[in-house]
N, C-alpha and C positions, 0 to 999 in steps of 0.2 A: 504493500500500500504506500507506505514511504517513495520507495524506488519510481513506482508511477507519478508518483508526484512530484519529485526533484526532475524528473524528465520533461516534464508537461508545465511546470516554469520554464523548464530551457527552450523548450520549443518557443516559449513567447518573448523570446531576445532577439530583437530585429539585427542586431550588427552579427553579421555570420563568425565574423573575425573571435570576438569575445565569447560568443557561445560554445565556438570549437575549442578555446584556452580553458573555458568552466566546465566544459563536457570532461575535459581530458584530466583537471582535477579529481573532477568529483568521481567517476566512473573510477581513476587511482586510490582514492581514497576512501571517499566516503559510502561506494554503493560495496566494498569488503565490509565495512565497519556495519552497516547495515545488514547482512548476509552474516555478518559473525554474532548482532544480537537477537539476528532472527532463530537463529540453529541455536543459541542456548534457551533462547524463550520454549520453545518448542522444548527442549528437551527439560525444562524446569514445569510445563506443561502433563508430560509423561510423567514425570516422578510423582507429582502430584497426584494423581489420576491410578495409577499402579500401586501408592502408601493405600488408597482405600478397597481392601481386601473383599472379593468377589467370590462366593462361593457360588453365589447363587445359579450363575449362568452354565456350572457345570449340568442341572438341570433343566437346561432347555428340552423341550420336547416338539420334536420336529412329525408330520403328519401327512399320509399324502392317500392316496388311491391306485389299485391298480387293478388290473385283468390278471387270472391267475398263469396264463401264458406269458405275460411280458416279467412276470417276477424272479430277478435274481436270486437263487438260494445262496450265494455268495457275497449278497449286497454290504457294501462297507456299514452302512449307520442305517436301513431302513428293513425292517422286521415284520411280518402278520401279527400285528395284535391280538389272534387268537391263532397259533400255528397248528390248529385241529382246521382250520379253512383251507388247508394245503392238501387234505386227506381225501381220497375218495369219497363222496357221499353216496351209498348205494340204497336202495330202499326194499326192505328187509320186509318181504310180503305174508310173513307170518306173524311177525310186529307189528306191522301195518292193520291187518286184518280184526288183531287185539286190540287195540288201539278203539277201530271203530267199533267193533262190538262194545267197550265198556264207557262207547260216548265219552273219548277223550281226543284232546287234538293230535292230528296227524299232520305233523309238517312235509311237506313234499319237499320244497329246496327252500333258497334262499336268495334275493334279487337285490338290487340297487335302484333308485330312481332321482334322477337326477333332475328334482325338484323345487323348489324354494319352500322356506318352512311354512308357510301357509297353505300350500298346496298337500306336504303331509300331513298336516293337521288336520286337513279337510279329508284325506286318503284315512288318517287313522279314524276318526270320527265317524267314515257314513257306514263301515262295514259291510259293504257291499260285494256280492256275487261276481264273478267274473267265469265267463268259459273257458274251457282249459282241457288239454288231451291227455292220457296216457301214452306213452307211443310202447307198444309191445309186438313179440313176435307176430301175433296173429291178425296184427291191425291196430289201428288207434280205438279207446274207448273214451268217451267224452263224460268230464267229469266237469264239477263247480267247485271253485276255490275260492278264498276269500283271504286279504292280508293282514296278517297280524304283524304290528313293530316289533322289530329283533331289538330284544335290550341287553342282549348277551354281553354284546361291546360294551354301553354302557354300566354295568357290572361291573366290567373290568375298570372302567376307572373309578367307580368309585373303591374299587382294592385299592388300586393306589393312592388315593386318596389315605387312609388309613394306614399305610404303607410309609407315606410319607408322615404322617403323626408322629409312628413308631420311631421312626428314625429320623424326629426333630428336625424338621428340614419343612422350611414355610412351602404354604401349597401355592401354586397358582393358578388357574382355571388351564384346565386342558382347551386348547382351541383343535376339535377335531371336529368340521362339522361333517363329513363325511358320512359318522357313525350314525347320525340320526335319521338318514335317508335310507338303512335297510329295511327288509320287512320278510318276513317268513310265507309263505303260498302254503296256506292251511287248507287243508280238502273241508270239502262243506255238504259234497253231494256225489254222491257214484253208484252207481251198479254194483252186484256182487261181482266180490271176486274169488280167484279159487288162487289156493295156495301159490301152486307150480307157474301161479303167471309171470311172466319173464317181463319188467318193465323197461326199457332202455332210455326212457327219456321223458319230458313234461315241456309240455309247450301252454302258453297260459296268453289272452289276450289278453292286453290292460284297457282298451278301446283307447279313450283319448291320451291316456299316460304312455302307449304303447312304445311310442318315442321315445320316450326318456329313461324307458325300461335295460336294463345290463345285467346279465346274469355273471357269474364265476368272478363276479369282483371281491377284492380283499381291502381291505382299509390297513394301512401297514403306520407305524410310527418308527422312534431311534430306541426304541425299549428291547433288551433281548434278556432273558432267561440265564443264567448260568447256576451250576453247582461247583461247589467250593469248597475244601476240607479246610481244617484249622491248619493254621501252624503249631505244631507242636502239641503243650500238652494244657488246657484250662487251667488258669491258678487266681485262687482266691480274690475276690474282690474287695474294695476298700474298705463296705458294708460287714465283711464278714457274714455275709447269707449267699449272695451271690458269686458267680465267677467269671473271668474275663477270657473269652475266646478272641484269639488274634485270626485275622485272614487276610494274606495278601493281594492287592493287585495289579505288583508289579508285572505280571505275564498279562494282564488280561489291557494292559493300560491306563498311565497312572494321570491322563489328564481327561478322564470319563468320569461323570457321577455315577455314584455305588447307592443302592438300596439294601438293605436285609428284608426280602419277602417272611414277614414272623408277623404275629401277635404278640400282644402286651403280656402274656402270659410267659412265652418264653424268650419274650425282649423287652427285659427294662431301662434298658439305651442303649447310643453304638455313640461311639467316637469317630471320626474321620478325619484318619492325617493323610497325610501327603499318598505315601502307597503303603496303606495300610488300615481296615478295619479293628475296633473295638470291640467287642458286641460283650453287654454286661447282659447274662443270664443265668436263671436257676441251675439252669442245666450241667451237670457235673463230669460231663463224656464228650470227650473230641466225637466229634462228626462232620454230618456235610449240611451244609446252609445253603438256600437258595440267594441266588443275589441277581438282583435287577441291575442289569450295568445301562447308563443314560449315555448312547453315544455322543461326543461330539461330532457335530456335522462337517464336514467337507465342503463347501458351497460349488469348487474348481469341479467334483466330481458330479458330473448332472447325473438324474434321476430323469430316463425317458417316461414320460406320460404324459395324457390332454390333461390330466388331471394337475393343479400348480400345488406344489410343495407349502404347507403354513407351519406355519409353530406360534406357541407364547413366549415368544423371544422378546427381551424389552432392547430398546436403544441402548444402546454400549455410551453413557457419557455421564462426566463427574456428579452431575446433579441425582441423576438413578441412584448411583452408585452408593451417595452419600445417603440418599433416603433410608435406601435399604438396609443400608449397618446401621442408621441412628432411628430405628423407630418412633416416628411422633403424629399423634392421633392429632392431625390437621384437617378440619373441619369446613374445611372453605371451598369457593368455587373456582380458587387456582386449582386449589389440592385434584380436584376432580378433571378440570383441563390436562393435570400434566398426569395422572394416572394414566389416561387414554391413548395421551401423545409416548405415553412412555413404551408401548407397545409396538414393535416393527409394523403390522398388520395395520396402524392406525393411517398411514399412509393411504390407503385407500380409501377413507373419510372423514369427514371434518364436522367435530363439535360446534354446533353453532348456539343450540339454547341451552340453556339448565333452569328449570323451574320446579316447584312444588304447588301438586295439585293436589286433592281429595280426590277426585274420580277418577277410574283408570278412563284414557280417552281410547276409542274405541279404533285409532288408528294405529295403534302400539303394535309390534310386530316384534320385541324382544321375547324372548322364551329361560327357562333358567337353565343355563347350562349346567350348573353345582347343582344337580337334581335331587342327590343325598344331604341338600343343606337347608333343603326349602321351611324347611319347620323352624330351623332357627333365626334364617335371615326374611322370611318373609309372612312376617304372621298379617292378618287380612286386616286387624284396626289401624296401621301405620299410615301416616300420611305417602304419598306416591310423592318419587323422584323421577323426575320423566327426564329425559336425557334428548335433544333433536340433531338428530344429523342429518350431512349433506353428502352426497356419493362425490366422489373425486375421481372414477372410472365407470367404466360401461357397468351397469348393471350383469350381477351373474346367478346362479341358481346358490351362489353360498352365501351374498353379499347380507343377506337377513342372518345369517347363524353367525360372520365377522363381527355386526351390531351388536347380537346377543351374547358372543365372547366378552367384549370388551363392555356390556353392563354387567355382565355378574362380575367381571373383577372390580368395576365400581362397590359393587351391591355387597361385596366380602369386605370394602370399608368403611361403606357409611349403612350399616345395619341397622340404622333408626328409620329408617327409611323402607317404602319396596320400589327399589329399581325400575324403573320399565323405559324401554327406548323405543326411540320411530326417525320414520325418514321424515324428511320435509320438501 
């Protein structure tokens, strides 16, 4: 900024003579002297910036979508959120047949619909018939199916949810809106069937959703599974009740966030150093622990799909940073702009109102994504925090579930409140 400016004077020295004498000073002297207090600023910039210690971003959690053919089983940071979606699904005609003798649901598969969240809300709500084929040996037989929403996925987060409690490690809303758009093709209506029938296939019309329909899709995150023996041998903990299991993850990689998949029963805390777990437990016998490793992502290494990669990633800059190590319960309606902004995702819209109403208005289109927190942050006497935004890109079929990421992580700080956002 300096340098532009000592240059953009000299331009305006009409004697050419004088200005080539002060060009030739200044460029010798003073634009190094300027370049040497720019490169320390900068690097007193970083030290600052670096003193204030980040755990937190070892837990990012990165999200995407796939087709079960295009998925790498080798992929560096992205995982099946449920690696039973990988498995053959066969349908088991003796199972099947139980099933509907004792009038209980019979799931046939499982689809995707690449919708906005109103449109499933409307999909879960009318329960409606759809035609639908068997395809078997001897011919297709036409059956009725109807969709029920898979919350399997959602399960799984709220384990981790819980997962992260255990292992004192602050939560942050999962941004996967992917997972709310499955739905299971429950039979509703068919002909007998006899044991030996041979099924190979299910074809199902959605009529007008038929487009947006995707079968064999996976929803995958950077979350992977491991098993892990101790080091060594448990010894006594400070308590004197408890014992302290060490595990390392020096092999596994020591700049990834580590979970211990346990209960409070037999995890009364973990430590986390550098490469190395704590885990304080009852338990008095070396074994093996499950551990959720949170890859670091790769950004260089692309991920082929239509589908665009999200996470709850916040902005990497001092002001975050400092939040996050100095917790203070700020009540204001910065506090609330810079939560939003604090989000990478928030790039694609912009906070325009914040008000408090009494009535939910009836244009509200947020949904709660902390599904498992609803009783505690959203009891129905509280006044409404409406939140308004404005899209900053093309409209997409997720652009409702990004809004409702970014009010429940409002909605986890101002719990006097019930949250609810809308477009404008």
């Amino acid at each position: 900024m300096l340098k532009e400016l000592m240059f953009e004077r000299l331009r305006k020295i009409d004697d050419l003579e004088q200005r080539q004498i002060l060009k030739d000073i200044m460029s010798g002297v003073f634009v190094n002297l300027i370049d040497y207090q720019n490169e320390w600023n900068q690097r007193l910039e970083e030290r600052i910036f670096n003193e204030v210690d980040d755990v937190e971003n070892k837990y990012d959690v990165y999200v995407a979508l796939s087709s079960i053919e295009e998925i790498d089983p080798i992929h560096d940071y992205l995982f099946p959120l449920l690696p039973s979606d990988l498995e053959n699904q066969s349908i088991d005609m003796k199972q099947m047949i139980k099933l509907i003798q004792n009038n209980e649901p019979v799931i046939l598969s499982n689809l995707f619909l690449a919708c906005d969240s109103r449109e499933i809300e409307q999909i879960n709500a009318s329960q409606r018939e759809y035609s639908g084929s068997l395809l078997t040996a001897t011919g297709p037989v036409a059956i009725k199916v109807r969709l029920q929403k898979n919350v399997m996925y959602l399960k799984e987060i709220e384990k981790l949810y819980f997962t992260y409690q255990v292992n004192g490690i602050p939560w942050r809303t999962i941004n996967h809106p992917y997972i709310h758009k499955f739905f299971h093709v429950v039979l509703s209506e068919c002909p007998m069937l006899s044991e030996d029938l041979d099924i190979r296939g299910i074809t199902v019309d959605l009529e007008e959703y038929e487009e947006k329909k995707h079968v064999h899709m996976v929803p995958l995150w950077n979350i992977e599974r491991h098993e892990v023996k101790n080091i060594g041998f448990p010894i006594p903990a400070m308590d004197k009740v408890n014992y302290e299991h060490c595990i390392s993850t020096r092999k596994l990689g020591t700049q990834h966030g580590y979970l211990v998949e346990s209960d409070e029963q037999h995890v009364r805390y973990v430590q986390h150093n550098e490469d190395e777990l704590t885990i304080v437990s009852p338990r008095d016998k070396s074994g093996v622990w499950t551990l959720l490793k949170v890859t670091q992502v790769d950004q260089e290494k692309r991920f082929n799909s239509k589908y665009e990669i999200l996470s709850n990633r916040r902005v990497e800059n001092f002001t975050n940073k400092f939040v996050r190590n100095h917790q203070t319960n700020v009540k204001t309606k910065a506090e609330i702009i810079r939560l939003v902004n604090s989000f990478e995702v928030s790039h694609q819209l912009e906070l325009r109102d914040i008000e408090i109403v009494d009535v939910a208005p009836n244009d509200a289109i947020s949904y709660p994504v902390n599904h498992f927190l609803i009783e505690e942050m959203e009891a129905r006497h509280k006044k409404i925090l409406l939140l308004s935004f404005k899209r900053k890109r093309e409209n997409s079929f997720v652009s409702n579930d990004i809004l409702s990421f970014l009010v429940s992580e409002v909605q986890r700080n101002f719990f006097e409140y019930r949250c609810m956002g809308k477009w404008l």
